[in-house]
C-alpha positions in Angstrom: 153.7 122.2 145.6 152.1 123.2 148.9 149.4 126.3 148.8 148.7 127.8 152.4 145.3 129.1 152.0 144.0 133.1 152.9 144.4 133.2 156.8 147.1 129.6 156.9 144.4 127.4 158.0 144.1 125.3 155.2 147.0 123.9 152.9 146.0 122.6 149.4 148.4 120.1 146.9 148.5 121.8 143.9 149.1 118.7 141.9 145.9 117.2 143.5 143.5 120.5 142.1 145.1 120.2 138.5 143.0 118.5 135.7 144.8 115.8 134.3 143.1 115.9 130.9 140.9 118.3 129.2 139.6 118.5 125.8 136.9 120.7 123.3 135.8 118.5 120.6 133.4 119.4 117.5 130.7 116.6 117.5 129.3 117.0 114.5 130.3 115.3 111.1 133.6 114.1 110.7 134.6 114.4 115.1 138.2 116.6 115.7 139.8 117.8 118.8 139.7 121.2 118.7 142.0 121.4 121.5 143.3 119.4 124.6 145.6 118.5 127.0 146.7 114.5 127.3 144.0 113.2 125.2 145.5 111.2 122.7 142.3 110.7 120.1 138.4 110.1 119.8 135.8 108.0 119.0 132.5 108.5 117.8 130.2 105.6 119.3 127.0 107.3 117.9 124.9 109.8 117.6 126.0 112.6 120.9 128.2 109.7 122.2 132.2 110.4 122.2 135.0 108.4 123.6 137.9 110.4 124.9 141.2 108.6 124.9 144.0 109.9 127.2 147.8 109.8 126.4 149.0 108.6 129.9 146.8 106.6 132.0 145.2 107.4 135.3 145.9 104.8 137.8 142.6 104.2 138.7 139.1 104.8 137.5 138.3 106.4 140.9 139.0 110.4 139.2 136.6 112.8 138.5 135.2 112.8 134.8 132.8 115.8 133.7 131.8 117.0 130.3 129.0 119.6 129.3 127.9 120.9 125.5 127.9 124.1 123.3 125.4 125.7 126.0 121.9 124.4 124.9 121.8 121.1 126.8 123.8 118.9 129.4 126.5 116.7 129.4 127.8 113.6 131.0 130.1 111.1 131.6 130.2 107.4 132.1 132.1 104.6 131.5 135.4 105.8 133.0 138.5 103.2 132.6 142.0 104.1 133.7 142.6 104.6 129.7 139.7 106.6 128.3 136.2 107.9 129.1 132.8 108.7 127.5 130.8 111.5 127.5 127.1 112.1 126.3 125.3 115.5 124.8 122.0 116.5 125.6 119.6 119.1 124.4 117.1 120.7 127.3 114.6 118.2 126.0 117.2 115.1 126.8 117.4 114.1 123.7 120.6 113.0 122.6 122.3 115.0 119.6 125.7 115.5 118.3 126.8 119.3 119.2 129.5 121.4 117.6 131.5 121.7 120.8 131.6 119.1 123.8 134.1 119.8 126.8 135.5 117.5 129.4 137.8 117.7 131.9 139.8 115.0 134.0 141.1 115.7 137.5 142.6 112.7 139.6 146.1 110.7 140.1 147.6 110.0 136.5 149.4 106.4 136.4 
């Protein structure tokens, strides 16, 4: 789907602006999706360290990956694949901790 922009100058893909996967995850103890949209599971790989898992692949690990945490810190992502990413939570100090809610959102071609 085609959107013509305010004014007609500038046409936008609507497909291309969606996020292809999303999730909110609580961190700490036992990990759970608390909700999300194509990610199939998650992995904790230590301590503020998650692996999201996606239900349908992207089709290359050129997309967009970003995550933040529960408001007290950063986040970040690394380690994209066409399958899965990680993402990492911060505290203001840098210090890496497992929060109660980590977000992360996906926006690229799916497979």
């Amino acid at each position: 789907i085609a959107v013509t922009a305010e004014g007609g100058t500038v046409t936008t893909n609507l497909q291309q602006g969606l996020a292809k996967a999303w999730v909110n995850l609580n961190g700490t103890g036992t990990i759970a999706i608390s909700d999300s949209y194509n990610v199939s599971s998650l992995i904790d790989i230590g301590v503020g360290q998650y692996e999201v898992v996606f239900t349908n692949a992207m089709s290359n690990a050129n997309y967009s990956a970003t995550s933040s945490n529960d408001g007290w810190g950063a986040g970040g992502t690394y380690n994209v694949s066409t399958a899965k990413f990680k993402c990492i939570a911060r505290s203001y100090t840098w210090d890496i901790a497992d929060v109660s809610a980590m977000m992360g959102q996906v926006c690229g071609d799916l497979a």
